[in-house]
Steps between C-alpha positions, in 0.01 A plus 500: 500500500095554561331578193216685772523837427526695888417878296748809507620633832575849574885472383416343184310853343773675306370913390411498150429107471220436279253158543304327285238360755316172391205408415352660259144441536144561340230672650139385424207426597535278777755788696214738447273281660758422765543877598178570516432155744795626709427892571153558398568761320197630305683779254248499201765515217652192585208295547339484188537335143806708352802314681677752654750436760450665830812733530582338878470148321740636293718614753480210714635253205784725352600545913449089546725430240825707655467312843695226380787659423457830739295465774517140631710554739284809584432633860249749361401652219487885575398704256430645157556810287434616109286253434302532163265307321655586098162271343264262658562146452243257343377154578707259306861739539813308606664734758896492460708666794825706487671647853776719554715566849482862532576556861683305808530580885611217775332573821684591829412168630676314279279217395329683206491778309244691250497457092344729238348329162361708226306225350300454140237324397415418141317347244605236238557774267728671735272767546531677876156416712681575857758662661580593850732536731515256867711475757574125716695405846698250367705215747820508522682146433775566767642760712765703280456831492428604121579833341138609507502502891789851467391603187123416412391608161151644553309600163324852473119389407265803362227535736199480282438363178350852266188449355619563182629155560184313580425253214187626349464235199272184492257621788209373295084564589494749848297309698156565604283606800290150453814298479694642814167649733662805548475901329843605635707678242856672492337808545317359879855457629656791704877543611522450857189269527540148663337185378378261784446169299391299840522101382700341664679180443653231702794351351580076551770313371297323229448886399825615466703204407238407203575838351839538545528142324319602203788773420748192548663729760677216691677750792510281814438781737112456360446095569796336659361481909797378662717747305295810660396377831153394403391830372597513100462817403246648309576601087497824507292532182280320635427776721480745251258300282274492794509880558456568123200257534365718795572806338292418232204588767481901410692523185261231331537631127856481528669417208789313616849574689747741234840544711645435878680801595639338822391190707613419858432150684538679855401213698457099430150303498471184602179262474207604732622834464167716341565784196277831506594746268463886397589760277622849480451706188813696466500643166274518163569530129277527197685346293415748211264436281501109589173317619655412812656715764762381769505472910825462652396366794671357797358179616577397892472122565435426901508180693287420752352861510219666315644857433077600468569507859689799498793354682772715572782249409327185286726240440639592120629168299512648182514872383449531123557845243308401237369672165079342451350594156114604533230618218384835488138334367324237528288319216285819403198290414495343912280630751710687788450351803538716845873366606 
């Protein structure tokens, strides 16, 4: 009997069953470092002195460590809902992951089928940093038809996380106009407007592999050439690092990423495929009384196209409901620049 483990197929998720996912793992400096080499992403609150774990970083590790188990047998990860950020992590935190099957559906073709995991991501006290909801085509191991193929259990997912649910605590110093080059406030943002952030980035297989092995996601589908024709396919949060990097240019004194309504991987990305990326403000809160007020936003992701362009139909690879947090002030005693 082979000690290799092959990962779960499709027939081997059973509603209900709950997974401890190895490894747990700390987060320091060095993966701080390593995001920022790997998306560029210039979001003033996680690149100073006070250790704080950018919220995708985050994401990315608690999601790494359920591939083993869920998604290694994966033919694509396609989407997210409820996801929350409950308290930001901290440089030196060991990240433990819990998962739960909440949902199963074969597909008509019989060779896979779709599985819903509400999954958890906490500290070494136990205390809730992360959870969300994903959904993963999974490989079937043969060609039996399971019960999920007649009767598919599909979860109901809410639609929007409230912002009475955005994690307020820990945000620290608001940033200022000298450390991010930029005026913008929650109050400059307008429902309806649309953010073109214009830098574009080429994607290469040192890229994408590099990042996706510093989550210790080992899916196949992302480095094995001979097992998808020469094109391995792209992380998809890779993708959505990049255009949270790019949407950084417009919403500069952002404060960091709250809550993911709802994320869709529409279409894959390969290397030499090139990311552009903008935004649509869809709704604003004050928050109260808080110093920060939050953007739901929805950020598009587009291959190969920049949607500056005003193209009809852009190529969307990623379309993203997200809640951003952003200061009603800056530093009173800075200058205001013109934006």
């Amino acid at each position: 009997m082979s000690k290799g483990f092959a990962g779960n197929f499709f027939e081997d998720f059973a509603l209900g069953q709950q997974i401890s996912c190895p490894t747990p793992r700390m987060l320091g400096p060095g993966e701080i470092a390593q995001y920022i080499a790997h998306t560029g992403d210039r979001t003033a609150h996680f690149c100073g002195g006070g250790g704080r774990i950018h919220p995708l970083l985050l994401f990315h590790q608690v999601l790494g460590q359920t591939v083993r188990h869920l998604s290694l047998n994966a033919v694509a990860n396609l989407g997210y809902a409820e996801l929350i950020f409950h308290r930001p992590a901290r440089s030196g935190e060991t990240i433990h992951t819990t998962a739960e099957v909440i949902g199963l559906k074969e597909n008509s073709s019989g060779r896979s089928g779709i599985v819903w995991v509400r999954t958890a991501g906490r500290s070494d006290q136990g205390e809730l940093l992360l959870s969300f909801v994903r959904w993963v085509m999974v490989r079937k191991r043969g060609t039996e038809q399971t019960p999920w193929r007649e009767t598919p259990v599909i979860p109901e997912l809410s639609a929007m996380v409230r912002p009475d649910q955005l994690c307020l605590d820990h945000l620290g110093d608001l940033p200022t106009q000298s450390q991010t080059g930029s005026a913008w406030t929650y109050a400059d943002y307008q429902v309806g407007e649309r953010i073109y952030h214009r830098d574009g980035h080429t994607i290469t297989d040192g890229d994408h592999m590099g990042f996706t092995r510093l989550f210790q996601n080992s899916a196949r589908v992302h480095f094995d050439a001979l097992h998808t024709d020469g094109q391995p396919l792209v992380f998809g949060g890779y993708s959505m690092s990049i255009g949270y990097a790019q949407m950084l240019n417009g919403m500069d004194n952002r404060m960091g990423l709250a809550a993911i309504n709802a994320g869709t991987h529409a279409l894959p990305v390969h290397a030499g495929d090139t990311l552009y990326s903008m935004t649509e403000v869809l709704q604003v809160d004050p928050l109260g009384d808080a110093p920060v007020g939050a953007i739901r936003c929805r950020l598009l992701v587009c291959k190969n196209h920049d949607p500056a362009d005003h193209s009809d139909a852009p190529s969307v690879v990623l379309d993203l409901d997200l809640w951003e947090l952003v200061p009603k002030i800056l530093d009173p005693t800075a200058p205001r620049m013109a934006p």
